[in-house]
N, C-alpha and C positions, 0 to 999 in steps of 0.2 A: 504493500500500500504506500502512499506518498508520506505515511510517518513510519516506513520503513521495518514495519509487522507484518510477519508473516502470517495469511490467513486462508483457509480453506473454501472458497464457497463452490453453493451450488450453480452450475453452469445452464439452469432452465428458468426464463424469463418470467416474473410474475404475473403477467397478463393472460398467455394464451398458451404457453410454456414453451415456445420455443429454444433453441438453441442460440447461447448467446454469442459464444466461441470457439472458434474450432485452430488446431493447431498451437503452435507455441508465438514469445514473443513476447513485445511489451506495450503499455497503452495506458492512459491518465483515466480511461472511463472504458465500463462495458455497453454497446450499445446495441440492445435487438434489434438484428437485420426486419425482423417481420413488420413492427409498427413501432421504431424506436424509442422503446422505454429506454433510460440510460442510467446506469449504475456509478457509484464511484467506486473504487478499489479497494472501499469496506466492506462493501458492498448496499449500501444505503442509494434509497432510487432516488435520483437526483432530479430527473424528467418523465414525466407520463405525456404526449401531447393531446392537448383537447380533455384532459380528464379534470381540470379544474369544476364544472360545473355538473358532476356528476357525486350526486348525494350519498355523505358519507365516505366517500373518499379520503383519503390522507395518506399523501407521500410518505410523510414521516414514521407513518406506522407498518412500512410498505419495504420491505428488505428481503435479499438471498440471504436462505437458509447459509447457517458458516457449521463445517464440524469440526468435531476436536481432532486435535492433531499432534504430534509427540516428531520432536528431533533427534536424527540417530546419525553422527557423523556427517551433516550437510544433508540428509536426505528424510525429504517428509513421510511421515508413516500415520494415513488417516486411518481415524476409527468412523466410517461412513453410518453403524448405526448406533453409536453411540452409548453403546454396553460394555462393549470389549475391555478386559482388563487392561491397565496402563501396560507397556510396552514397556518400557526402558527399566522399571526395577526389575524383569525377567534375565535383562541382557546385561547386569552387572556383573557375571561370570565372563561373558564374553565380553567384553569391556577390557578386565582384567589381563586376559590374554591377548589382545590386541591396543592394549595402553601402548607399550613400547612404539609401535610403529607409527603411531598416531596418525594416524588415517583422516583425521578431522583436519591436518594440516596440508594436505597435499592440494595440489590444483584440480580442477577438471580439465582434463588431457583432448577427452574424446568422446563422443559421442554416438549411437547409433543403433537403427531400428531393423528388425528383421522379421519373417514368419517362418515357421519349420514345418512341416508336415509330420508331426509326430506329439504324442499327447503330451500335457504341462508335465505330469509326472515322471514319465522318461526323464524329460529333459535335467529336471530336478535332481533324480536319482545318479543321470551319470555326472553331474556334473560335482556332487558330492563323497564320490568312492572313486581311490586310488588305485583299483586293481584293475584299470583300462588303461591306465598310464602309459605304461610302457609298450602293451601289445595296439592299444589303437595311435597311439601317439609316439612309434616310433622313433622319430627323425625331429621332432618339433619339443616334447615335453620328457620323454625318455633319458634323452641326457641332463637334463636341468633336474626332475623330480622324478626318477624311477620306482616302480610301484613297490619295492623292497623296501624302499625307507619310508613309507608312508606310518603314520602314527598316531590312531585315536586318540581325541582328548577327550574329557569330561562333557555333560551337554545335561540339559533339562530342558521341560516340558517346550520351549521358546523355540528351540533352536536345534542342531545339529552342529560337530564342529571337527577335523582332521588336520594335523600338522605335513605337508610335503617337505621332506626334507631332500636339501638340495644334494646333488650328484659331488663329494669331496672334488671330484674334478673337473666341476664346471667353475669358469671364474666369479670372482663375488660378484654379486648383485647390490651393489650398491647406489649413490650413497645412502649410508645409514646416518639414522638419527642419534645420538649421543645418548639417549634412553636405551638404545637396543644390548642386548646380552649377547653372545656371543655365540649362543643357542638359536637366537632370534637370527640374529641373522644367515643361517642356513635354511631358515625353512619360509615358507606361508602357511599363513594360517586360512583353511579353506572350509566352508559348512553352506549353509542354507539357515535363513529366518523365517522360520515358514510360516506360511505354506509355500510363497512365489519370491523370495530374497534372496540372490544367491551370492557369494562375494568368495573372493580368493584375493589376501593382502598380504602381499608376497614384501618382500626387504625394501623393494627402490617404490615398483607401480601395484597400483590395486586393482582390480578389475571386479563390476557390481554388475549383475543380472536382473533385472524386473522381469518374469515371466508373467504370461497372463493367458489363461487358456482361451481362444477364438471359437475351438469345436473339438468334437471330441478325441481329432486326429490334428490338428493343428496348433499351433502355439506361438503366440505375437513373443517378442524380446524387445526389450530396452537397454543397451550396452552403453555401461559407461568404466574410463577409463581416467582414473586420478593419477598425480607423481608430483617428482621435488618439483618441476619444470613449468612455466609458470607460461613458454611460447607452446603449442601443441605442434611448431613447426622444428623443435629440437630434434636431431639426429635418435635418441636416446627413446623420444615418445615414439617416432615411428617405427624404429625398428622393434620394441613392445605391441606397437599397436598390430603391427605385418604378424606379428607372433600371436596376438588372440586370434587375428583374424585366420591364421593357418589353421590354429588348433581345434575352432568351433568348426571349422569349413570341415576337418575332421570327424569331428560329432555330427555333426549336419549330416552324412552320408550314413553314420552308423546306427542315429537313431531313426532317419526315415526306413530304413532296410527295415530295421526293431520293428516298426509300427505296421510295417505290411507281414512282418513272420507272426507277431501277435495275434494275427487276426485268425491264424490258422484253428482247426479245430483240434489238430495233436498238440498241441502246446500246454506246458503245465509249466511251474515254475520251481527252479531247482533251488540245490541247499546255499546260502551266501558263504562266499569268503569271509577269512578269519574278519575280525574286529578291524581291528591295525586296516584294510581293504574295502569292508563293504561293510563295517559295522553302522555309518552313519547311515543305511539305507535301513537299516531294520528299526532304526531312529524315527526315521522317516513315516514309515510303514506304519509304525505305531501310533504316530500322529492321527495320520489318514484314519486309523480305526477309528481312533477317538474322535473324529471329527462327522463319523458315518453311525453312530448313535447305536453301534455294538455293545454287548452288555459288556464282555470281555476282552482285554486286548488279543493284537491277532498273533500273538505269541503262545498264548495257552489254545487256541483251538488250529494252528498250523506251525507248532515247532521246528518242521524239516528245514523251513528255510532259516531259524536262529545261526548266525555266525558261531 
């Protein structure tokens, strides 16, 4: 807004409900394309035209819905119906283990949108477990984080979380920040906020995922790409940025193959890799129970697949 708060609102215009705005960008007021109602960037309707003489009317009583909204690292996290328990005192473990890198201090690098032909939860799932590393990610992420040295950490009901630690003979990934330990900096710290958050904040750049399911084979993305570097034309962002863009282009092929073998009728699902590899998926899994109004989790009634 122009006193520089951040604020949430609704984007359907109070008269007929149109759309106010579409796409990104910046503007002193929102104005309906339909019959130009006009908002200010409180969202308080500044102009109705012709509606002065219409009884009972008042501007003033006349605003977009605003919802509450929670910051986590530069990045808004709305509670759209406004029950949901607060966010951030879930993600004080994960806080914890991502202080060092400080992630809140980096720039935004990069930005960009995509669609997948394969469901949110794939998506989710591989992007969370280190035991694809090495065999889908030969050439790209196999020498940097090979799936040997992968290493669960801690997580609750919020979140999921895996340390990649780097290849002793890949060169450092720096610079590092004067907080970092010497632990830190060989690895990132990679998970999912879920259900749709996914981030990997490796030593120098971080890279953050918004997924958002389109259907029930397809899946929109939001890629953004933070670092020390403040031009997004440094030598340093784009050869990181050539490198997500390898490694998803990667995934991109293995999960659309995933989503047309799924569909088959022999298909069952087999037992996961150790912890340390696909524990954060049975993390995941668990979630998803709890979210589908099961009485029990899906650990007591399908054990085979427990790491």
């Amino acid at each position: 807004g122009q006193d520089s708060q951040v604020r949430v609102l609704s984007n359907v215009c109070r008269h007929r409900g149109n759309l106010l705005t579409q796409g990104k960008g910046n503007c002193k007021t929102f104005v309906c394309p339909y019959h130009a109602w006009t908002y200010h960037s409180d969202g308080a309707l500044k102009n109705a035209p012709l509606m002065s003489s219409v009884k009972n009317f008042d501007k003033h009583q006349c605003r977009l819905p605003e919802f509450k909204f929670e910051l986590w690292n530069g990045f808004i996290f709305v509670n759209l119906d406004g029950s949901a328990l607060p966010l951030l005192p879930q993600l004080t473990d994960l806080d914890k283990l991502a202080h060092n890198y400080h992630p809140e201090l980096r720039h935004l690098c990069f930005t960009g949108e995509d669609v997948w032909n394969t469901n949110w939860k794939n998506l989710a799932e591989n992007f969370i477990e280190g035991y694809h590393l090495s065999p889908t990610h030969k050439n790209t992420l196999h020498p940097i984080t090979p799936t040997r040295l992968c290493k669960k950490e801690k997580y609750n009901s919020a979140y999921t979380v895996y340390r990649a630690y780097y290849s002793p003979s890949y060169p450092p990934r720096g610079p590092f920040h004067a907080d970092m330990t010497d632990d830190e900096k060989i690895n990132s710290v990679m998970g999912c906020i879920y259900p749709n958050f996914l981030f990997g904040i490796a030593s120098n750049f971080a890279l953050f995922l918004s997924i958002r399911p389109l259907d029930v084979d397809r899946v929109g993305i939001r890629m953004f790409v933070t670092g020390p570097y403040e031009d997004p034309e440094n030598p340093a962002v784009k050869e990181y940025v050539d490198l997500c863009n390898a490694f998803n282009a990667e995934d991109r092929e293995k999960l659309e193959t995933l989503q047309v073998a799924q569909k088959t009728q022999f298909y069952r699902s087999g037992p996961l890799a150790p912890a340390d590899y696909e524990g954060t998926i049975w993390d995941f899994l668990n979630y998803i129970a709890s979210r589908l109004g099961k009485k029990n989790k899906i650990g007591e009634s399908d054990s085979k697949l427990k790491p």
